[in-house]
N, C-alpha and C positions, 0 to 999 in steps of 0.2 A: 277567656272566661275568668272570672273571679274567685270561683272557689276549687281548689282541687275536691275528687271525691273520691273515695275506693272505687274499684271498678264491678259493677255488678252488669248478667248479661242481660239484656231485655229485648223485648220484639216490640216496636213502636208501628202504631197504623196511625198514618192523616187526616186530615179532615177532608180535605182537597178531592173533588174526584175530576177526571178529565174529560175528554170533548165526547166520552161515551158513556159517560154518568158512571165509570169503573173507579174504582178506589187504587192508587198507585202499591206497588208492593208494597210487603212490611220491612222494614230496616231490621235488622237483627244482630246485633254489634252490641258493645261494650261501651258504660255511660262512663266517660273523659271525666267533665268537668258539666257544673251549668254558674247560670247567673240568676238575678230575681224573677228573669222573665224569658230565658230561654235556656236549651239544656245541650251538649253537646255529646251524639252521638256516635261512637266512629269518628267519622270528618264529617259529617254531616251536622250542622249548626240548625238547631229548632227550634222555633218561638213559642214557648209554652200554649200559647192560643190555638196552633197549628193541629195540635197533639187530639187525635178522637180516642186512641188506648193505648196504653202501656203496662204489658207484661213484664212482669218478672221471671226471671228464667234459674234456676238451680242451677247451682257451679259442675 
């Protein structure tokens, strides 16, 4: 990723749902770093497009 960021926690949902129309968990981790068009969460690498919400979480 391109930019470091301070680390704030947030709970991100997908857009994605699977072969049962279910929405996958929510990720719940600490935001790394991102770039223009995607953000990285944990290890988890997301392409801003992917993204249905993103909460912010109090430290």
């Amino acid at each position: 990723m391109s930019k470091e960021f301070d680390q704030r926690p947030v709970a991100v949902q997908l857009k994605e749902v699977d072969e049962n129309g279910d929405r996958p968990e929510e990720i719940v981790d600490f935001v790394q770093g991102y770039a223009e068009d995607k953000v990285v969460i944990g290890e988890h690498v997301i392409a801003l497009n992917d993204l249905r919400c993103v909460l912010l979480l109090s430290d």
